[in-house]
N, C-alpha and C positions, 0 to 999 in steps of 0.2 A: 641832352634830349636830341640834339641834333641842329642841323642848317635851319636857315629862316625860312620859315615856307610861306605865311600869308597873317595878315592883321585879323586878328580874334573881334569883328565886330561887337561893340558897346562894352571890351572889356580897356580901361583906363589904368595907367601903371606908371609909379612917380617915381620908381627906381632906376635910377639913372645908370650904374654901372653893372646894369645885366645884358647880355649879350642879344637879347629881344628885344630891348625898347627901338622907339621909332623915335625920331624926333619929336614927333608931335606927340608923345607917352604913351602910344601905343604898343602893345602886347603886340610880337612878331613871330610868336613861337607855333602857331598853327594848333594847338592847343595845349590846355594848360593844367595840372593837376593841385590841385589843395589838400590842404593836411594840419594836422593829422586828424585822423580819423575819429580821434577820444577828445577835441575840444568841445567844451562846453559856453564859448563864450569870444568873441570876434577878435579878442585880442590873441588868444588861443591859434589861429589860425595861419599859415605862410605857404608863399606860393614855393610848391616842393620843384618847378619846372624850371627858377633861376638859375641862373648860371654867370659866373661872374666874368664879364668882360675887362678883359685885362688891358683894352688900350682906350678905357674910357677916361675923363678926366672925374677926378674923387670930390665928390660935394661933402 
């Protein structure tokens, strides 16, 4: 998606090794897309704007 541009106010994100998060589990991605499109139900659903940060440490 690209560089960090700015914290996605009121959106909270507990994935630790995406290359958005903030310390404090903030989305840093400036914004963000969900998917897919054909879920029916909230477990159905994942953030498609992740991106895996490769010098995170792995929980």
């Amino acid at each position: 998606m690209g560089e960090k541009i700015k914290e996605i106010k009121n959106i909270k994100c507990e994935v630790k090794n995406c290359v958005y998060q903030s310390p404090e589990n903030r989305c840093m991605a400036g914004e963000i897309e969900i998917g897919p499109r054909s879920a029916t139900d909230v477990s159905e659903t994942a953030c498609i704007t992740f991106e895996l940060d490769k010098h995170a440490n792995s929980y």
